[in-house]
BALOBA-1460 file (C-alpha; in Angstrom, 3 decimals):
// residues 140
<rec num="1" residu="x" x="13.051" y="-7.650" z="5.869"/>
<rec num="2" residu="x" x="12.455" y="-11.514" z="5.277"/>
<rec num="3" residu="x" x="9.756" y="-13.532" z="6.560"/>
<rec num="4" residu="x" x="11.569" y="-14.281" z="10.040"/>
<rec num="5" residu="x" x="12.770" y="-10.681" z="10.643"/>
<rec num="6" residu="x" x="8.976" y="-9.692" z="10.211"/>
<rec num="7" residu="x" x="7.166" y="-12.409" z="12.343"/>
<rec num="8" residu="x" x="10.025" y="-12.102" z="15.022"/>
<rec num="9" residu="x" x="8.842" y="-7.842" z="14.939"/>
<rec num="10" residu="x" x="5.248" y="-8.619" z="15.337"/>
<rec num="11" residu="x" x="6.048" y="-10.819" z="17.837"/>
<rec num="12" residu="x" x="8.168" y="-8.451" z="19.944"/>
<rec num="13" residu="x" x="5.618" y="-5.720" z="18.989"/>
<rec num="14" residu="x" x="2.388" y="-8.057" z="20.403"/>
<rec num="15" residu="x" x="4.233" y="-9.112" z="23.306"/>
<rec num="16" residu="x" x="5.179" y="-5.426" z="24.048"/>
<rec num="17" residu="x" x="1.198" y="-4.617" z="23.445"/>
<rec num="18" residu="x" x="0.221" y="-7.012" z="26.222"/>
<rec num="19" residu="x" x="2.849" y="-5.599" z="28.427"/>
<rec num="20" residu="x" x="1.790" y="-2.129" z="28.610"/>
<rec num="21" residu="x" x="-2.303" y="-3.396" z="28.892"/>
<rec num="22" residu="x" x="-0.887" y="-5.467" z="32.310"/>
<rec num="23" residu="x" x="-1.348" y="-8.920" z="30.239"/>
<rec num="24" residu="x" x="0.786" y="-11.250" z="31.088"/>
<rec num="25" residu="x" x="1.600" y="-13.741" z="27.675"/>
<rec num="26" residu="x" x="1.790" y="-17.125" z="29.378"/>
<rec num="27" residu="x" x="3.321" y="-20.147" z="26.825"/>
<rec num="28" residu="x" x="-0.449" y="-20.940" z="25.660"/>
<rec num="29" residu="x" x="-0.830" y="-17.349" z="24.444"/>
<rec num="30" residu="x" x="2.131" y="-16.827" z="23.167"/>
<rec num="31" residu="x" x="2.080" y="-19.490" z="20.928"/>
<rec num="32" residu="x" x="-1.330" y="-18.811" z="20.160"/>
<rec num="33" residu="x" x="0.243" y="-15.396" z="18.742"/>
<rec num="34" residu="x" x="2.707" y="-17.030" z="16.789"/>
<rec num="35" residu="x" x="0.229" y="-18.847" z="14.956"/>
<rec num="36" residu="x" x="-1.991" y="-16.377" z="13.873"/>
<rec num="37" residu="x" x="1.035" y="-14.093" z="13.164"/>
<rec num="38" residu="x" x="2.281" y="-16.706" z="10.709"/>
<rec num="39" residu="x" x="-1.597" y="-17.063" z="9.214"/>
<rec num="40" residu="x" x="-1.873" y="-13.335" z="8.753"/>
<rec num="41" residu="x" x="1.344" y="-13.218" z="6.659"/>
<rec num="42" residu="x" x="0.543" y="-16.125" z="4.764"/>
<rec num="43" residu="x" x="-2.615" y="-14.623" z="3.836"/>
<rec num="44" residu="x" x="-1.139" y="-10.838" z="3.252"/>
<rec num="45" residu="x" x="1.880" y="-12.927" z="0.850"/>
<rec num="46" residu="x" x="4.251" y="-12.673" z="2.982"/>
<rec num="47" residu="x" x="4.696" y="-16.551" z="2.299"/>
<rec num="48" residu="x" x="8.034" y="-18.195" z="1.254"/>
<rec num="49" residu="x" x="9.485" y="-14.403" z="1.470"/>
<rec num="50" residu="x" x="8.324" y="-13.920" z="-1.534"/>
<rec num="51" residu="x" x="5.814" y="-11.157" z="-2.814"/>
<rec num="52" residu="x" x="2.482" y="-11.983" z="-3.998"/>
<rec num="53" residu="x" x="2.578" y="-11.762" z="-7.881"/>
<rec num="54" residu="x" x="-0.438" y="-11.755" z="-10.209"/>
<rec num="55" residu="x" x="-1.140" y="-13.016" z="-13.480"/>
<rec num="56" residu="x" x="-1.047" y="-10.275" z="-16.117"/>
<rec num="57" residu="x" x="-0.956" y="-11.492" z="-19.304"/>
<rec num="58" residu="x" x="1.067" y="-14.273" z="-21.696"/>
<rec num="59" residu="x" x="2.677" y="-13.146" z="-25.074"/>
<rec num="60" residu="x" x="4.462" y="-13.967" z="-27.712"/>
<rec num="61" residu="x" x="7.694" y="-11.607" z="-27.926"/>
<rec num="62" residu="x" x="11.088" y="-11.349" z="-29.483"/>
<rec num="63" residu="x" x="14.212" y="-11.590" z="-27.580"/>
<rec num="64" residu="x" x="17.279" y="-9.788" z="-27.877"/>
<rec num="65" residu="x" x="18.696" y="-12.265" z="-30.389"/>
<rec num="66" residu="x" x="15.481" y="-11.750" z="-32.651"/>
<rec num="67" residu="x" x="13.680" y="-15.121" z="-31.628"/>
<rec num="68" residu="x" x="10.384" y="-15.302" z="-30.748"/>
<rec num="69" residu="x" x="9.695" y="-16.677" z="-26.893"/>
<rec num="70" residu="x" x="6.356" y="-16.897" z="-25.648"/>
<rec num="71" residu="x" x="6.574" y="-15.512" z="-22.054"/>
<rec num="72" residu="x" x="4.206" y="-15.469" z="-18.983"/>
<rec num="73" residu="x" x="3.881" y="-12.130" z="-17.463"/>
<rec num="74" residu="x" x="3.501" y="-11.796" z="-13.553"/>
<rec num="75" residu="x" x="2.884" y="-8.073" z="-11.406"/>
<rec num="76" residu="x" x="3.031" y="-7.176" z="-8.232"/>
<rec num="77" residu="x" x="2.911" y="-4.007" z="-6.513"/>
<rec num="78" residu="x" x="6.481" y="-3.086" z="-7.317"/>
<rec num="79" residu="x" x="7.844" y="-4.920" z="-9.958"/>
<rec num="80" residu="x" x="6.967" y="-6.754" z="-13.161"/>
<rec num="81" residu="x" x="8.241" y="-10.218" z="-13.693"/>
<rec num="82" residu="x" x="8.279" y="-11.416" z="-17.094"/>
<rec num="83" residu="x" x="8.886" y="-14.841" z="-17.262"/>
<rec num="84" residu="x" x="10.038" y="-16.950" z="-20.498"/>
<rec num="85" residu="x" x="8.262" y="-20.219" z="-20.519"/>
<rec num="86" residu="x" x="9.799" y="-21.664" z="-23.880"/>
<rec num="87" residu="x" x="12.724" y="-21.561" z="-25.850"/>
<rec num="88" residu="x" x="12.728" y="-19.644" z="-29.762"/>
<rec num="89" residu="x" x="10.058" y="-20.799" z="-31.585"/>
<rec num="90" residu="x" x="11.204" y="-21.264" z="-34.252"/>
<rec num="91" residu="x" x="13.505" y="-23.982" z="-32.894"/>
<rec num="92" residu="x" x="10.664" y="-26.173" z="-31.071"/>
<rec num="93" residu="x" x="9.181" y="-26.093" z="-34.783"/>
<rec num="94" residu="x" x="12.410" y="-27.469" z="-36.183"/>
<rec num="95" residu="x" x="12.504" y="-30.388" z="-33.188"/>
<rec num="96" residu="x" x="9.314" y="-31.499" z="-33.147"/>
<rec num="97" residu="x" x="5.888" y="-30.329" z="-31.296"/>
<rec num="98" residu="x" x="5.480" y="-30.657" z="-27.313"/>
<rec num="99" residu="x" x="3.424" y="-33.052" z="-25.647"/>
<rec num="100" residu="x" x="0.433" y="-31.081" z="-23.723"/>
<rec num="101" residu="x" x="1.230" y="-32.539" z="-20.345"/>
<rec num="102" residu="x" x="5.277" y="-32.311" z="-21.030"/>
<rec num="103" residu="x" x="4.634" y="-28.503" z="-21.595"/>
<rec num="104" residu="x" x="1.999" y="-28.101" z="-18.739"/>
<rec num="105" residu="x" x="4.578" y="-29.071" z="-16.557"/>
<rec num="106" residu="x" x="7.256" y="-27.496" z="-17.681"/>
<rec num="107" residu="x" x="5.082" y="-23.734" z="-17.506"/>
<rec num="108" residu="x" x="4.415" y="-25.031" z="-13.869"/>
<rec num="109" residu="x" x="8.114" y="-25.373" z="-13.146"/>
<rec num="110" residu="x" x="8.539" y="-21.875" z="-14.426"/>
<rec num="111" residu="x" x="6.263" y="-20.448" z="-12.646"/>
<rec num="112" residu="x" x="6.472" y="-22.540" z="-9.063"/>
<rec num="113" residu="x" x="9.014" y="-19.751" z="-7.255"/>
<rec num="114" residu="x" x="7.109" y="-16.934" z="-7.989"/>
<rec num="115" residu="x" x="3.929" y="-16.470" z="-5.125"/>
<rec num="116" residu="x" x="1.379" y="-17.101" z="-7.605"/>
<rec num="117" residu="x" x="-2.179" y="-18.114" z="-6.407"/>
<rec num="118" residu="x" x="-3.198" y="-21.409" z="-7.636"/>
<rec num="119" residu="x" x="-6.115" y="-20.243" z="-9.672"/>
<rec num="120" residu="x" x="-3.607" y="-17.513" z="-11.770"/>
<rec num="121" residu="x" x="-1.222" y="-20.279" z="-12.147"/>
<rec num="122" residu="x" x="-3.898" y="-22.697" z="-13.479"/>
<rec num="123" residu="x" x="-5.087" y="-19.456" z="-15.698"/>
<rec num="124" residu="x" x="-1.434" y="-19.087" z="-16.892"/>
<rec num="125" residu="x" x="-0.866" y="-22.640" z="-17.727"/>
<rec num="126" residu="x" x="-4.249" y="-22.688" z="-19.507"/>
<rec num="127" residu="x" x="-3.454" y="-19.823" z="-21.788"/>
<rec num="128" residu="x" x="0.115" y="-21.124" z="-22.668"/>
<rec num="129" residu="x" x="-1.356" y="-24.426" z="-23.979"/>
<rec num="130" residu="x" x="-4.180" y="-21.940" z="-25.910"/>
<rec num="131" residu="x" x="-1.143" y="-19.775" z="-27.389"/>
<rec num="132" residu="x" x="0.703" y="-22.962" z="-28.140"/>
<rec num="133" residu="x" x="-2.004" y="-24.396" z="-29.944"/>
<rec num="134" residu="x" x="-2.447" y="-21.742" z="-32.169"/>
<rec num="135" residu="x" x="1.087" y="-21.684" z="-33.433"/>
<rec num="136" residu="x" x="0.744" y="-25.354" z="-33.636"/>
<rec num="137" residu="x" x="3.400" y="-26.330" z="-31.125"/>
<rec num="138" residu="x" x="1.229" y="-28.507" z="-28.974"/>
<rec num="139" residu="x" x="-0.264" y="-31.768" z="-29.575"/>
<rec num="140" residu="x" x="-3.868" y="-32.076" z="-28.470"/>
């Protein structure tokens, strides 16, 4: 189910609730349920239809074509996403070093459609500038 197909259930389900307990939802209350409906999915994850990933871990791994990527990788309770935030290595060397705040953004494009609290994000983006660093792909 998507985001509307779940609020629109709760809603039906709520309404249904108040129904059977004699209550009947006036326009006040029944907006008053749609709101807090949409807050308790929003908190739960339920957000932009999207699951709520975590930050795992980022790493430095080879592709199928043998190139080394360096990768951010996100979990959530059913899937692992593991997202590359850089092209081969070996070619950035060959071009030239990023810019810190070129490369910050670019991880936070990567990572802006997956449902990623900001402080993971912030985390992730932190510890691709570290790993970038230390192969001396970053400037400073």
């Amino acid at each position: 189910m998507d985001k509307e197909e779940v609020q629109k259930l709760l809603e039906r389900e709520m309404h249904g609730f108040l129904e059977s307990s004699g209550i009947e939802a006036d326009r006040i209350l029944s907006s008053s349920i749609q709101t807090e409906i949409a807050a308790s999915m929003d908190i739960a994850g339920v957000s932009d239809d999207t699951e709520m990933v975590q930050l795992d871990r980022v790493t430095i791994e080879q592709d199928s074509t043998g190139g080394r990527i360096l990768y951010v990788v996100l979990i959530s309770e059913t899937e692992v996403h593991k997202i590359p935030v850089t092209g081969h290595l070996h070619n950035i060397r060959q071009i030239g070093r990023y810019r810190r705040e070129e490369f910050e953004s670019e991880v936070e494009s990567s990572l802006s459609e997956f449902n990623l609290s900001e402080e993971d994000r912030a985390r992730a983006v932190k510890e691709c500038v570290r790993v970038m660093k230390k192969e001396k792909l970053v400037t400073r």
